[in-house]
C-alpha positions in Angstrom: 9.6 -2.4 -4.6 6.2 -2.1 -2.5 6.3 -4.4 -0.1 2.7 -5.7 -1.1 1.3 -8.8 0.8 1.2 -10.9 -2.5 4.5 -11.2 -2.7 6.0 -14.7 -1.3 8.3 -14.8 1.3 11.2 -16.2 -0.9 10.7 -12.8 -2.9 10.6 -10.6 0.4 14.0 -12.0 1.9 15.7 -10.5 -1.1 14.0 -7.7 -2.2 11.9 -6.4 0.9 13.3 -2.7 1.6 15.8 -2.4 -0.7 15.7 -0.2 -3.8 18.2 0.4 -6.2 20.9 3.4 -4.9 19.1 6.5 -6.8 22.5 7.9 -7.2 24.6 5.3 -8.4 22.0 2.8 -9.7 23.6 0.0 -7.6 21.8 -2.6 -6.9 23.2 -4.5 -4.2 22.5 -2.3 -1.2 25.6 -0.3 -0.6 27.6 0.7 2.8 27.1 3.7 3.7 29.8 4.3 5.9 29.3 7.3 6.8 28.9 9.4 10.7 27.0 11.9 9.8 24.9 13.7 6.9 24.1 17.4 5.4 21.3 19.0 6.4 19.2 20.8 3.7 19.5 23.5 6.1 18.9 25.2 9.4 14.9 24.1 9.3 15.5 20.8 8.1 18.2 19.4 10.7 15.2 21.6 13.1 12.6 19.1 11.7 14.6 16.1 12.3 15.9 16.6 15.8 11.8 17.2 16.5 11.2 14.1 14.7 8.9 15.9 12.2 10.7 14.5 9.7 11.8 11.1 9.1 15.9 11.1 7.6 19.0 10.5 8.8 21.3 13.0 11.2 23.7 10.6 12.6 24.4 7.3 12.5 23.9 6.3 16.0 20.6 6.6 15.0 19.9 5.8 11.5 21.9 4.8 8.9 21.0 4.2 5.1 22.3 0.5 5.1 20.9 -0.5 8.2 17.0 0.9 7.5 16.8 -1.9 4.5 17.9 -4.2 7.0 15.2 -3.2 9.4 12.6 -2.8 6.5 13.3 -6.3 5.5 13.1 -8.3 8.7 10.3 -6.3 10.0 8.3 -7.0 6.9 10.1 -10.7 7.0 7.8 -11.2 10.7 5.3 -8.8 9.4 6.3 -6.1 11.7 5.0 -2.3 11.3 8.9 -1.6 12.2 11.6 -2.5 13.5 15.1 -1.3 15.2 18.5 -2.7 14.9 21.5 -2.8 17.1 24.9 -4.3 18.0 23.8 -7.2 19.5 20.3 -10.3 20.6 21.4 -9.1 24.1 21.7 -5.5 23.2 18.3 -6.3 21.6 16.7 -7.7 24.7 17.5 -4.5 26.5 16.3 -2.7 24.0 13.4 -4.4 24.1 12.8 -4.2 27.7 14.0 -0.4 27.9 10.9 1.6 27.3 8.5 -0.4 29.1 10.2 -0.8 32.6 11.4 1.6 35.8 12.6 0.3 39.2 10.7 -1.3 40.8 9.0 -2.8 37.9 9.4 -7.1 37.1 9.1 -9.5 33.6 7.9 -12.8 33.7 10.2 -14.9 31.7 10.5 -18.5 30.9 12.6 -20.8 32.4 14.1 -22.3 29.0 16.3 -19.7 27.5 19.8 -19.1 26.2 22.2 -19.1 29.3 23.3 -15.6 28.6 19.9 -14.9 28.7 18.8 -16.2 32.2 22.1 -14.4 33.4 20.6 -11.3 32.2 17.3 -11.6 33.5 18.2 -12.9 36.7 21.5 -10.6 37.8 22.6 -7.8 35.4 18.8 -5.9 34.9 18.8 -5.9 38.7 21.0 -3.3 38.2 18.8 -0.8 36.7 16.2 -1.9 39.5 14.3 -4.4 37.4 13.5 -7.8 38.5 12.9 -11.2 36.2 10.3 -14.0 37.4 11.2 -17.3 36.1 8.3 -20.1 35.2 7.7 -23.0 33.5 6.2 -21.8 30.5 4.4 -24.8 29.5 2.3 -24.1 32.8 0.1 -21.2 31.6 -1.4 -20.4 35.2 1.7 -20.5 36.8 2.6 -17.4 34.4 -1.4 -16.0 35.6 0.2 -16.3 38.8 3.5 -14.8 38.3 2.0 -12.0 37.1 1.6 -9.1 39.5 0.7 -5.1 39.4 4.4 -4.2 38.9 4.7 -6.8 35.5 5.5 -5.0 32.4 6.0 -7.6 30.2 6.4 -11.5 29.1 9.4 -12.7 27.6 10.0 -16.4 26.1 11.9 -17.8 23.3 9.5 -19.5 20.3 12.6 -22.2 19.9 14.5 -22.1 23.0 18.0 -22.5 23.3 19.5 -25.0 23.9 16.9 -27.7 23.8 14.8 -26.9 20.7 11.6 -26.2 23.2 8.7 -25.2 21.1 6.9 -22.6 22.6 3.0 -22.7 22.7 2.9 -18.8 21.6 -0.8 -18.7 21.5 -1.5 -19.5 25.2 1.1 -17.4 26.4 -0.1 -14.6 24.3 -3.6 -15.3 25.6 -2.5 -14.7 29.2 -0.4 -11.7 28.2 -3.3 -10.3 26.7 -5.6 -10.8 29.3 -3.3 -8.8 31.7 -2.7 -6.1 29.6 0.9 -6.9 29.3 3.0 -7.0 26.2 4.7 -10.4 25.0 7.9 -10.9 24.0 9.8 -13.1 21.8 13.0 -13.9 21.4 12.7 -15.8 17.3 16.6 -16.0 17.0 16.3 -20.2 16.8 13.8 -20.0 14.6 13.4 -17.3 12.3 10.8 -15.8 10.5 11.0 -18.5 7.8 10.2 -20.8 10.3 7.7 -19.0 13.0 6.2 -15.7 12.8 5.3 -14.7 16.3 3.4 -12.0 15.8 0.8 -14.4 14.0 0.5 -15.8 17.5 0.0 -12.9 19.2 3.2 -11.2 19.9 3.7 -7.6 20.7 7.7 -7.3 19.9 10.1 -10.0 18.6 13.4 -9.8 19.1 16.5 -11.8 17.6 20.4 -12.2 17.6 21.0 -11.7 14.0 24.3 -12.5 14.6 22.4 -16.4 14.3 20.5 -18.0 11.0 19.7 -14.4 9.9 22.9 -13.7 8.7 24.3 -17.5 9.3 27.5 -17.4 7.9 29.3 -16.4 11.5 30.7 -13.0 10.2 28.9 -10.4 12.5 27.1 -9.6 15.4 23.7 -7.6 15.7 20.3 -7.2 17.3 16.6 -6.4 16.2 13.3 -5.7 17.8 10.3 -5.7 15.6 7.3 -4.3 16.8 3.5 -5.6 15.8 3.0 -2.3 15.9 -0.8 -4.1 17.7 -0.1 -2.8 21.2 -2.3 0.1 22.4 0.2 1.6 24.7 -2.5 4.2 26.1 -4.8 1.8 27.4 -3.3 1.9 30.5 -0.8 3.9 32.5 1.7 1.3 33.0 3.4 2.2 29.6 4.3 6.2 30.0 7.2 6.3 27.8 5.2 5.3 25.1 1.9 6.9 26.1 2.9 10.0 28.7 4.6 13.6 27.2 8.0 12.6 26.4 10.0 16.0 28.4 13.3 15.4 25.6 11.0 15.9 23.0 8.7 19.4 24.3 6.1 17.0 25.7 5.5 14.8 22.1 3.5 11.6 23.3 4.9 8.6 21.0 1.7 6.9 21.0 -0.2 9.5 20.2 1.7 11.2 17.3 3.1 7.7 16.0 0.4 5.6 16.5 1.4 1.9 15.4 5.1 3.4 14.6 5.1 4.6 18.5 7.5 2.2 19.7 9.8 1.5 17.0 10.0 5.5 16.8 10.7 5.4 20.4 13.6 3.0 19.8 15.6 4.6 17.7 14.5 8.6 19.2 15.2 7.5 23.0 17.0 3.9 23.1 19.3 4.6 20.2 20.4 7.8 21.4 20.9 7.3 24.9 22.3 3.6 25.0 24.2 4.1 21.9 23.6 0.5 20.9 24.3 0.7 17.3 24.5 -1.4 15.2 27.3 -0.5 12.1 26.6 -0.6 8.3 28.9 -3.3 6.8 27.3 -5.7 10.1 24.1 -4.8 8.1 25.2 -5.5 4.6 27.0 -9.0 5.8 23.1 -9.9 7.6 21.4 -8.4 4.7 23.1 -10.7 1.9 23.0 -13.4 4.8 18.7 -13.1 4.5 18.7 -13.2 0.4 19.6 -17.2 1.1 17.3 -17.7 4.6 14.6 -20.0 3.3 17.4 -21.9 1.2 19.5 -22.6 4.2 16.6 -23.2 6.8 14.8 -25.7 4.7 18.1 -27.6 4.6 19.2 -26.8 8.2 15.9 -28.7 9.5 15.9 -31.8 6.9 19.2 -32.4 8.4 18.7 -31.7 11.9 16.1 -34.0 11.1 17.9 -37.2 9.9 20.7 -36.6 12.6 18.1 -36.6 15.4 16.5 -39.8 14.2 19.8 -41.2 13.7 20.6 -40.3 17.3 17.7 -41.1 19.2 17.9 -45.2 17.7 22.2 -44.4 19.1 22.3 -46.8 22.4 25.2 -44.7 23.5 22.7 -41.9 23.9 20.3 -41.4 26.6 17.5 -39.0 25.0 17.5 -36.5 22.1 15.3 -33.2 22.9 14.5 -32.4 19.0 10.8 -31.1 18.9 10.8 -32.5 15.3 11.0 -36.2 16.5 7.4 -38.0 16.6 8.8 -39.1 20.0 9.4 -35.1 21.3 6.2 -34.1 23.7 6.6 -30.7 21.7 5.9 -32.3 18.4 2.4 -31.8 18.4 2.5 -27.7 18.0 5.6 -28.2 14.9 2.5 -28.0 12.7 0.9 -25.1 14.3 4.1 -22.7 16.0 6.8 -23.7 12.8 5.1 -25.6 10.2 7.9 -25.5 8.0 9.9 -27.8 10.9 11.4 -27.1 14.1 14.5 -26.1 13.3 18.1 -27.0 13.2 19.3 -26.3 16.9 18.7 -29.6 19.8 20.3 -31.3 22.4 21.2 -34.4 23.3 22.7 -36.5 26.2 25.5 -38.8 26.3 25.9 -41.7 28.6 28.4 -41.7 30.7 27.5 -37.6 31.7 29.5 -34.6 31.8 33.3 -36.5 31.5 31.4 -38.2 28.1 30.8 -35.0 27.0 33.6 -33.6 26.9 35.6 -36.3 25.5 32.7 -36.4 22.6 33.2 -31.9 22.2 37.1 -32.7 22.0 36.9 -36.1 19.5 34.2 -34.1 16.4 36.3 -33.1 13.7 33.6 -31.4 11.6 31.3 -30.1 14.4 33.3 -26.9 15.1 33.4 -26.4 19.4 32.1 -23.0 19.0 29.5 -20.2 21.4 27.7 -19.7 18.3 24.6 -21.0 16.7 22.8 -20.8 13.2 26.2 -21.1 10.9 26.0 -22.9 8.1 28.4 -25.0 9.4 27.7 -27.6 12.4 28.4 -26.5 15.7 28.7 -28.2 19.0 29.1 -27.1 23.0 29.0 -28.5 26.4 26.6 -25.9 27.5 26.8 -26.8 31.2 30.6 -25.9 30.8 30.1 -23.0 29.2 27.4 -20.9 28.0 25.0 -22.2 30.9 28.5 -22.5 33.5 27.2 -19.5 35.5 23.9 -20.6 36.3 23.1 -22.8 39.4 22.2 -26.5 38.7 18.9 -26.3 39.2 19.1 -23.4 36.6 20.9 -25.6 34.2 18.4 -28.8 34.4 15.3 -26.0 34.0 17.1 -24.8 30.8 18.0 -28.4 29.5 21.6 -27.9 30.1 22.5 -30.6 32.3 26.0 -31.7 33.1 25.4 -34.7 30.7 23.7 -32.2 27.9 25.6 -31.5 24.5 23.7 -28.8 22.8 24.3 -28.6 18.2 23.4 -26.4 16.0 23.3 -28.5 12.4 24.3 -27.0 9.6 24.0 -27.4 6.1 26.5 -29.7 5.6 26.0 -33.5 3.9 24.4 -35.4 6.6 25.6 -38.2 5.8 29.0 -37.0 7.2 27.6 -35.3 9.9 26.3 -38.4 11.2 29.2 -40.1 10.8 31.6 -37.7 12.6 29.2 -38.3 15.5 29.6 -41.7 15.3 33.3 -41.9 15.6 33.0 -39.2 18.2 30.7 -41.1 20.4 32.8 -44.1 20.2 35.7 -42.2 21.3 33.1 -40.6 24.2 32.1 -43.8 25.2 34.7 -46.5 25.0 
């Protein structure tokens, strides 16, 4: 089908890039599990390894299967493309590749996935890059962060693990001003939920091992670019806008235009950090998107009622949901995710980190899981776990303090849910 703007989004998440297979007639996008494909011959496997010709050659770098899935979540944020890989982290990376050298730094919020702030702050220093950490909400302190050697900013629109709604429009304002490309990190929220592009993001990456395919199957990446950036405007960018040597001097931006970066993806990133993501990962995410708005409209009218329910809970100090009246994030719900904040929050126990544990250890249909965005409810101690390497101050920055419990609420009756929490906190409590 053309993937016309008329078409609703509930129309998109299932037909958006797919087409029925012209050899079979199958409908259901098939997996191609395949390494490599025929050339017509000796000029057109010539064409494609020059990238004069868009088709597949191997799939580290393209793959049937996997081009629907990009097709449909780049049109999904309203992307000109996108790439896909093996994982959100192999995503960020990804993301991060073509834009940075030693030497060079990213300014990235302090509120982010504890993998995340791991990455940033110790394992890019290994290819010489460096990660400044601010307080997002405080747009001149990310003015001031930025410096000469900046090459992007990075921030998650519904950060993990407190819910944290972004303001996307300021930060893109100062992004813009420096020339710089914005970055973010939609996992938490979805398209369905936030298009950050809207708001003036350059690229948007997400773990679509999360709501995108939410049924806890797989693991995968994406980076979707605006396709909005002018990567020659400057000569911080020259793998995008200098003569690429791999490729007889080709200049992405210039022979690519909007395309440049998502061409440079699969071209450069794909092939040389063989971050791939595999077909039957694509068909489980793929099937996982026909249901999206389905499960996110339920996901956030139940995160809804639990938080409520939890925030009137004496036996709990504060709830961080940006979808309470009470949330100092609730005023941009309405503007950054108008269709509700999402179904992933925090909240803190009384009696602190011992409490927490004894509540992780007494739920019976939370599952105690590192995962997020399943269909089925999900709890963790972050502080304990996914946010255990970071230094304390780290934790409290990222809302993952020792007396923190972080869920993810499914699509379960919540009803139940709220009841299982109840016995729990009893139990955490007594």
């Amino acid at each position: 089908m053309s993937d016309q703007p008329l078409y609703g989004f509930d129309t998109l998440q299932i037909h958006a890039g797919a087409r029925p297979d012209p050899a079979t007639g199958a409908r259901q996008t098939p997996i191609y599990q395949t390494t490599a494909y025929v050339f017509r011959d000796a000029d057109h496997a010539a064409a494609l390894f020059n990238l004069q010709e868009v088709g597949y050659i191997y799939s580290r770098l393209t793959n049937p299967t996997v081009a629907v899935l990009q097709e449909r979540i780049a049109t999904l944020e309203g992307g000109a493309g996108a790439v896909c890989c093996s994982s959100g982290h192999a995503a960020q990376i990804m993301a991060l590749f073509p834009l940075m050298s030693p030497g060079k730094n990213v300014v990235v919020s302090t509120r982010l996935y504890g993998g995340t702030v791991t990455q940033m702050s110790q394992t890019i220093k290994r290819f010489g890059w460096s990660a400044k950490f601010v307080d997002f909400d405080d747009v001149a302190a990310i003015a001031a962060a930025i410096d000469d050697d900046t090459r992007a900013v990075f921030c998650e629109s519904v950060a993990n693990p407190g819910g944290y709604i972004t303001d996307l429009d300021a930060v893109a304002k100062v992004a813009d001003k420096a020339g710089l490309p914005l970055i973010v990190d939609n996992t938490s929220a979805t398209p369905y939920l936030c298009r950050p592009i809207e708001h003036g993001a350059t690229l948007v990456v997400h773990s679509t091992t999360k709501y995108l395919t939410g049924n806890g199957t797989v693991t995968g990446g994406c980076v979707v670019d605006s396709g909005r950036f002018d990567w020659s405007a400057s000569d911080k960018f020259p793998s995008l806008s200098a003569p690429e040597p791999a490729y007889h001097g080709l200049k992405f931006a210039e022979t690519f235009g909007p395309l440049a970066y998502t061409f440079h993806g699969i071209a450069i990133g794909l092939r040389d950090l063989g971050m791939t993501m595999n077909p039957q990962a694509a068909h489980y995410t793929l099937m996982g998107i026909e249901t999206l708005s389905l499960r996110m409209g339920k996901h956030v009218s139940n995160a809804e009622k639990v938080a409520a329910w939890l925030e009137k809970d004496p036996r709990v100090d504060y709830v961080t949901y940006a979808g309470l009246p009470s949330s100092p994030y609730h005023d941009r719900v309405a503007r950054i995710c108008p269709k509700g904040a999402g179904g992933l929050f925090t909240f803190a126990v009384k009696g602190g980190y011992d409490s927490c544990v004894k509540l992780v250890n007494a739920l019976e249909i939370f599952s105690h899981v590192a995962n997020l965005g399943d269909t089925r409810s999900l709890v963790i101690h972050s502080a304990s776990t996914t946010h255990r390497q970071l230094t304390p101050e780290q934790q409290e920055a990222a809302g993952a303090g020792p007396s923190v419990v972080r869920i993810s609420i499914g699509i379960e009756d919540p009803d139940d849910l709220i009841a299982d929490l109840d016995q729990a906190l009893s139990k955490a409590t007594a």
